[in-house]
N, C-alpha and C positions, 0 to 999 in steps of 0.2 A: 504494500500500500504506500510505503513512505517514499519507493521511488517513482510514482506517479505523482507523486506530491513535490518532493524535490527536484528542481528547474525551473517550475514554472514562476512567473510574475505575479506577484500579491494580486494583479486584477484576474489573468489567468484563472489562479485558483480558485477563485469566487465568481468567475464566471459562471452564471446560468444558462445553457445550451437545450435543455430538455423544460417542459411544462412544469415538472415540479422544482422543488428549492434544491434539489441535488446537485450537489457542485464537488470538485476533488475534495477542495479546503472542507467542507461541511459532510465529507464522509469520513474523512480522518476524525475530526469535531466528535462524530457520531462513534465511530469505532471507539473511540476514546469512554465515552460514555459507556458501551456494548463492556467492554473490559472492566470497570469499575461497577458495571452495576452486579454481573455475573461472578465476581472473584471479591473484591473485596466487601463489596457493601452485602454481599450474599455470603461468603465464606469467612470475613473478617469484619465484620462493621464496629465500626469505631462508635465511638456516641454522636449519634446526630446522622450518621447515614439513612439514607432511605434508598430505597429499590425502586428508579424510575420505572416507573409499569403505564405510565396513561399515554394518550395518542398526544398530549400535549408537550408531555416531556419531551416525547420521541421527532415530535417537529421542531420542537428548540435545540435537540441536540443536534441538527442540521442549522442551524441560524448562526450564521456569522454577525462578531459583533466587530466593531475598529480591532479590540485588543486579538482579535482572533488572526494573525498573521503566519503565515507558512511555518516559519521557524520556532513561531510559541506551540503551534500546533502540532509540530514535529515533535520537539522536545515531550510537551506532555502525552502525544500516543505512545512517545518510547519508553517513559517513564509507569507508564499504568502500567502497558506490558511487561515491564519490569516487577513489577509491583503483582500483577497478575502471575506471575510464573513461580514468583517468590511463596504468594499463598496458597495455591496450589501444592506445590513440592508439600507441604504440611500435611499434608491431608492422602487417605489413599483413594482411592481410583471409586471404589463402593461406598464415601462417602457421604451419608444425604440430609439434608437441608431443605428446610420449609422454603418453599418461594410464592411468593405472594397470588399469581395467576396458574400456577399448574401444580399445586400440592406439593409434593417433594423431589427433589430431582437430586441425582448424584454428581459428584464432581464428575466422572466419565462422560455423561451426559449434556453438563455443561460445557466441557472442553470441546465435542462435537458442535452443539449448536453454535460456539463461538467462531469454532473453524468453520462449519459453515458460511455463519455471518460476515466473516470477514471477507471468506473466497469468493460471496455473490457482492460484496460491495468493492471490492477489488475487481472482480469483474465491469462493474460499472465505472468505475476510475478508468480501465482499460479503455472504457468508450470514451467517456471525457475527455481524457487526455488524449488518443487520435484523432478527435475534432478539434480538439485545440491548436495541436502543434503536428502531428501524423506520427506521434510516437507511438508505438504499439507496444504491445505486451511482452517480445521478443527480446532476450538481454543484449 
């Protein structure tokens, strides 16, 4: 995801090219959120966490604001995921945890839906970013 993110131009990234609010910058935004809400505030929550679960979260987590620039946006998906791998490793694979919309899920279960999530919004980056500049997916 982060090298579809990395190159492009602050306007770039926040370009709107599709009907909805999907843009690079605002799936990394979102991935970021996707990481913390499944790992830490579901496997580790600290005081005050909550598990984004509504449609409204989930449009905000696509909304760019000023402070939302490539590189703040970089650092913090690399650091969740950091953060993510970290609380994980804790925990074994058959571990499970209440979550708010689908009863209890195990960490093995979570690791897929995330890899999922990430591989279809990485997908969509993939499109993005070949409308933008004709980089494709290809190292």
């Amino acid at each position: 995801m982060l090298r579809k993110l990395r190159g492009l131009s602050e306007t770039d990234a926040a370009r709107r090219l599709v009907p909805s609010a999907t843009t690079v910058a605002g799936l990394v935004k979102h991935l970021t959120l996707v990481e913390r809400n499944w790992f830490s505030a579901l496997l580790d929550p600290s005081e005050g966490d909550v598990v984004q679960a509504t449609a409204e979260s989930a449009l905000a987590s696509f909304t760019l604001t000023d402070e939302d620039t490539v590189e703040r946006l970089a650092t913090a998906y690399e650091a969740e995921c950091v953060r993510s791998r970290t609380v994980a490793a804790r925990f074994d694979l058959d571990h499970v945890v209440p979550q708010p919309q689908l009863g209890e899920v195990s960490l093995r279960w979570i690791l897929m839906h995330v890899i999922q999530e990430t591989a279809r919004h990485t997908g969509h980056a993939d499109i993005l970013r070949e409308l933008t500049d004709g980089s494709t997916g290809a190292f």
